[in-house]
C-alpha positions as a LaTeX table, in Angstrom:
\begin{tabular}{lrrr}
\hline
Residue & $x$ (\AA) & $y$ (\AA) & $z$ (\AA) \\
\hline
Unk1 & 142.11 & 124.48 & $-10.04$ \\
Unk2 & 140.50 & 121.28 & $-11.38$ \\
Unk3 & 137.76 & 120.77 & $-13.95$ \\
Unk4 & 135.12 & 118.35 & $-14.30$ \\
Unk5 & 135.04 & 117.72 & $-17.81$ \\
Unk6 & 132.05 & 116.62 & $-19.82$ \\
Unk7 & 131.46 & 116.08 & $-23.29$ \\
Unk8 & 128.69 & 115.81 & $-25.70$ \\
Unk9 & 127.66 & 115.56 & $-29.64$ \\
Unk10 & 124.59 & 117.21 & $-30.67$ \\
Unk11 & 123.10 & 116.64 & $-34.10$ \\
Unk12 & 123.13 & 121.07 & $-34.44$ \\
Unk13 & 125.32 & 122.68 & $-36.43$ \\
Unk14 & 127.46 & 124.89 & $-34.42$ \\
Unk15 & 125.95 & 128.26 & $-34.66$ \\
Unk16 & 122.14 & 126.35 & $-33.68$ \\
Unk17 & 123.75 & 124.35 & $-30.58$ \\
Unk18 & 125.78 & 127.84 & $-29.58$ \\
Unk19 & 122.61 & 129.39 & $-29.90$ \\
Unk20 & 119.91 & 127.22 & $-27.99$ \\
Unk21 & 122.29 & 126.92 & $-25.45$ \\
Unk22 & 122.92 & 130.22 & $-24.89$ \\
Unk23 & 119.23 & 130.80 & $-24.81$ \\
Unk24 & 118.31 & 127.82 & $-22.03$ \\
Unk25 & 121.28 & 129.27 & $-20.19$ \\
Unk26 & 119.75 & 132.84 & $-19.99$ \\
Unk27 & 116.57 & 130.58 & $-18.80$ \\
Unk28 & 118.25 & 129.38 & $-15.86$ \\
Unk29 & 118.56 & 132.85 & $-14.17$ \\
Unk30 & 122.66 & 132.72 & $-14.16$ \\
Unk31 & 124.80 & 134.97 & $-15.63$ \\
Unk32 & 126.90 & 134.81 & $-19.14$ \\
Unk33 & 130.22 & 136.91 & $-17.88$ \\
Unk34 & 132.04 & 135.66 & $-21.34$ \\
Unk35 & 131.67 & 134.88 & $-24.92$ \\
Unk36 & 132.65 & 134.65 & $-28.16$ \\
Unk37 & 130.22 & 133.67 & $-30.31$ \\
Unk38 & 129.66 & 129.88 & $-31.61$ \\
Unk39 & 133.10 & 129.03 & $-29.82$ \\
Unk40 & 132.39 & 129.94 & $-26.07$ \\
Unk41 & 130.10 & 130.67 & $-23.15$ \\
Unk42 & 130.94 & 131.18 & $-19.62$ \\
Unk43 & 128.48 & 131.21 & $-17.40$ \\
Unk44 & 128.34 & 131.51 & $-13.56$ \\
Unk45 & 125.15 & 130.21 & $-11.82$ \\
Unk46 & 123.74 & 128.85 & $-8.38$ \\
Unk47 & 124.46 & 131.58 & $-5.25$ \\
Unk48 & 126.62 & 131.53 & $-2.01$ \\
Unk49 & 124.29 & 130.27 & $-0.05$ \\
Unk50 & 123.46 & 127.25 & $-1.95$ \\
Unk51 & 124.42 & 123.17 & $-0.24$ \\
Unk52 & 123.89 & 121.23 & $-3.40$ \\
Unk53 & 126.19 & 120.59 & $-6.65$ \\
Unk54 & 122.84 & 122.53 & $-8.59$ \\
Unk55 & 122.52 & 125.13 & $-5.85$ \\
Unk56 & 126.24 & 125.93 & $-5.16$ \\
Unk57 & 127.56 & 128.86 & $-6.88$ \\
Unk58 & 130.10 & 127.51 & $-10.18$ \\
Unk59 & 131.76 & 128.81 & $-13.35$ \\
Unk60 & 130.49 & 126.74 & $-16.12$ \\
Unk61 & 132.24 & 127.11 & $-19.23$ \\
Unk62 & 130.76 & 125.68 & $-22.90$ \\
Unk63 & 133.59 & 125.09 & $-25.54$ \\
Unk64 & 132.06 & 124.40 & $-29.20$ \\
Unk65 & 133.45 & 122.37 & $-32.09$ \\
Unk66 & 132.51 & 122.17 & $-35.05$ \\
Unk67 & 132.37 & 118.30 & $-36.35$ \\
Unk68 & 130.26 & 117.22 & $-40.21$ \\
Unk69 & 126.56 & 118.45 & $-39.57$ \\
Unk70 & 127.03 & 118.01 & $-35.65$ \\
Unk71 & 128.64 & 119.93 & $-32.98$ \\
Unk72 & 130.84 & 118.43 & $-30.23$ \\
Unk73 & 130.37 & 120.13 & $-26.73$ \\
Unk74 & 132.95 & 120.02 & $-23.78$ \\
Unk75 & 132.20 & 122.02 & $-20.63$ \\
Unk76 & 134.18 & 122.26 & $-17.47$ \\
Unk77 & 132.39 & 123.37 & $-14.29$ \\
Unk78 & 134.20 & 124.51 & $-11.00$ \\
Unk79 & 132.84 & 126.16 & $-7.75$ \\
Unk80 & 133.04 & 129.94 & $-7.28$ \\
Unk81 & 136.02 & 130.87 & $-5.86$ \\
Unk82 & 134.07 & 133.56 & $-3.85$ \\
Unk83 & 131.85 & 130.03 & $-2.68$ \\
Unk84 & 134.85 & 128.23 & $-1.80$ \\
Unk85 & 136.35 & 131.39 & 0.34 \\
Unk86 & 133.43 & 131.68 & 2.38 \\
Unk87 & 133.51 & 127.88 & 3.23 \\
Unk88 & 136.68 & 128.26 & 4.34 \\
Unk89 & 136.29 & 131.48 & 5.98 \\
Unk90 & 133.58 & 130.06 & 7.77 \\
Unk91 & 135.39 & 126.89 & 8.91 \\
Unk92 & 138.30 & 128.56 & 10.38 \\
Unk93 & 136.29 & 131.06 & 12.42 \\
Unk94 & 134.20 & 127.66 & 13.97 \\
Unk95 & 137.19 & 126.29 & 14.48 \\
Unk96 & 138.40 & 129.37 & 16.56 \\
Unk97 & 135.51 & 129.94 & 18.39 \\
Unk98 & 134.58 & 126.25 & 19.33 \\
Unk99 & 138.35 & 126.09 & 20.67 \\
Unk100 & 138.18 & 128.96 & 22.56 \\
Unk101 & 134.40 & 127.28 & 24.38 \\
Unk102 & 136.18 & 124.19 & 24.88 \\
Unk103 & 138.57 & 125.97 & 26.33 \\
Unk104 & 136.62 & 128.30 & 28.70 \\
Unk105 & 134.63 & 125.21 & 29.55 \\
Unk106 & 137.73 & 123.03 & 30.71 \\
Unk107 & 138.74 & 126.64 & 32.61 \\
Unk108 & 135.32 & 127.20 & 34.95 \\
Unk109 & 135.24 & 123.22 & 35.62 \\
Unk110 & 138.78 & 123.30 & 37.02 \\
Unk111 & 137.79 & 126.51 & 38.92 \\
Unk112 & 134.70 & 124.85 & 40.04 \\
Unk113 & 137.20 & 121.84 & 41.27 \\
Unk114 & 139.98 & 124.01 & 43.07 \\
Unk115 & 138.23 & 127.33 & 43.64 \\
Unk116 & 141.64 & 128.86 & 42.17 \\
Unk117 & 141.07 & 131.91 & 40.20 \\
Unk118 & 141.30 & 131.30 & 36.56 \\
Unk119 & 141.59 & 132.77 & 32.97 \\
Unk120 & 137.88 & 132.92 & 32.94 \\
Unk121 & 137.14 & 132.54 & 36.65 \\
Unk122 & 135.99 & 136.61 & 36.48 \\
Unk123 & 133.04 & 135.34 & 34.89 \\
Unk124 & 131.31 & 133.72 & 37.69 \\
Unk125 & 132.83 & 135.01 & 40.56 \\
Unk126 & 133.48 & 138.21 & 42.33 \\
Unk127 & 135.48 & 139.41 & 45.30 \\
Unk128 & 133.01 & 138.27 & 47.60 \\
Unk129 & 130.95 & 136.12 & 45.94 \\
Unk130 & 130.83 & 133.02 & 43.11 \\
Unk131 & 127.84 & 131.93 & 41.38 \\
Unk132 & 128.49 & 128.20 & 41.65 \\
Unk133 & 124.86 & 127.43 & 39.78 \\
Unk134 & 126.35 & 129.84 & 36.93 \\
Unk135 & 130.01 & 128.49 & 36.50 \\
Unk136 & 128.11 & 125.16 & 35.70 \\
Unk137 & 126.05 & 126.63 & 33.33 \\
Unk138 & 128.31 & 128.37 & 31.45 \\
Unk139 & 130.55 & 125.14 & 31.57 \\
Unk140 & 127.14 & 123.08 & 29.73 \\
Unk141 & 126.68 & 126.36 & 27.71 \\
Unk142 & 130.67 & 126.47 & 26.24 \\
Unk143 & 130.77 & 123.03 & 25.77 \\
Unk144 & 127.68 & 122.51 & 23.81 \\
Unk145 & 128.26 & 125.27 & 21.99 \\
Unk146 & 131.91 & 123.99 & 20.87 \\
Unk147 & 130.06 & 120.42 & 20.13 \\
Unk148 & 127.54 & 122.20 & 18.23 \\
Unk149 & 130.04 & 124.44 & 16.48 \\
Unk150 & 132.03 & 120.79 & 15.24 \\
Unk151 & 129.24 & 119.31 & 13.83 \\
Unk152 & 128.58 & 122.74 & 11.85 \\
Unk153 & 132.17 & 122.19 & 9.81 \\
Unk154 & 131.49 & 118.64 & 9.84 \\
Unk155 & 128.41 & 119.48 & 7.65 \\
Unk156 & 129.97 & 122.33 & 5.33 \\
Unk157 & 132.53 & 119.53 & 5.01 \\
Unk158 & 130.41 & 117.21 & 3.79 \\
Unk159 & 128.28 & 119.79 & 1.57 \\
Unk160 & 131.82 & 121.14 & $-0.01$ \\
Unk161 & 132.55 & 117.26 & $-0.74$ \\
Unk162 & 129.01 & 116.45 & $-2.05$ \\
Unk163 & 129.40 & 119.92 & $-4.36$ \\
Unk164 & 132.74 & 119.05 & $-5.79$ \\
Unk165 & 131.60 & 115.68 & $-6.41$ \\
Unk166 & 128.47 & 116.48 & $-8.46$ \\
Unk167 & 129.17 & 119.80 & $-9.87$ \\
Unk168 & 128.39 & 119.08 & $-13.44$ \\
Unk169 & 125.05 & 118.37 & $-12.58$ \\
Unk170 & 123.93 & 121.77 & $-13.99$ \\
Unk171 & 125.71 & 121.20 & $-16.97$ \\
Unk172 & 124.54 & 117.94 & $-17.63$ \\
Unk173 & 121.23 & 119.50 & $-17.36$ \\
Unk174 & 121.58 & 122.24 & $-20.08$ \\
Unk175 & 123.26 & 119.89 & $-22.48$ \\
Unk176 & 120.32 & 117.74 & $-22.50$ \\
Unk177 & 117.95 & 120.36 & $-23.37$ \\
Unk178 & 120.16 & 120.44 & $-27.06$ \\
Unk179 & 118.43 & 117.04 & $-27.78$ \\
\hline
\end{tabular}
């Protein structure tokens, strides 16, 4: 697992920076799941369904030190594994189901070619009868749908790469309210 590190001095003493921090972090609407007081916080924030480095949901964790009159800060950030599963999750089972449209598409447009019965021939024809109009519908229909369905993980791509990239946002956001 890697961390984004980020470090800052605040002119607090330790117990005052643990302290406002802790309370602009319960301002945020996240969750403290660990501390120990004036040398850690934990906090998990953002949800499952969020697309941006402040939306997505992360494990941020504050580390305080105690330095003359001042306090140095270092927090590491890292997407929810739970966030990162369902990305995944979600990308395989696109990549499943457009394969299988491209497939079924590439199926009916042979069978439209040779009239030989197919894998997925049953779908548009009958003993006596095949629906010509609807073998070339479903062919438009499976194949957009597989296009559509690529785009899709080219986008959660993207938004995974985006979050990753910019996931100490939030933290660099809390840390400023010390000053």
């Amino acid at each position: 697992m890697v961390f984004v590190l980020l470090e800052r001095k605040v002119n607090l003493e330790i117990r005052e920076a643990y302290e406002n921090l802790k309370a602009a972090l319960l301002q945020e609407g996240g969750k403290i799941v660990a501390k120990e007081p004036t040398t850690s916080i934990s906090f998990n924030q953002g949800s499952l369904w969020g697309v941006s480095p402040r939306t997505a949901k992360k494990v941020v964790r504050y580390r305080f030190y105690s330095e003359v009159s001042r306090t140095r800060i270092v927090v590491s950030s890292s997407l929810s594994q739970d966030w990162k599963n369902l990305t995944i999750i979600g990308c395989v089972i696109s990549v499943v189901i457009a394969a299988l449209c491209w497939w079924i598409s590439i199926d009916l447009e042979r069978f439209i070619g040779n009239w030989q019965p197919s894998s997925w021939s049953w779908i548009v024809a009958t003993v006596d009868y095949t629906n010509l109009e609807l073998a070339q519908a479903y062919v438009g229909l499976t194949r957009g749908l597989a296009v559509f369905l690529v785009v899709v993980i080219f986008v959660e791509v993207g938004i995974y790469v985006y979050a990753k990239s910019r996931i100490d946002s939030f933290a660099e956001d809390t840390l400023r309210l010390l000053d």
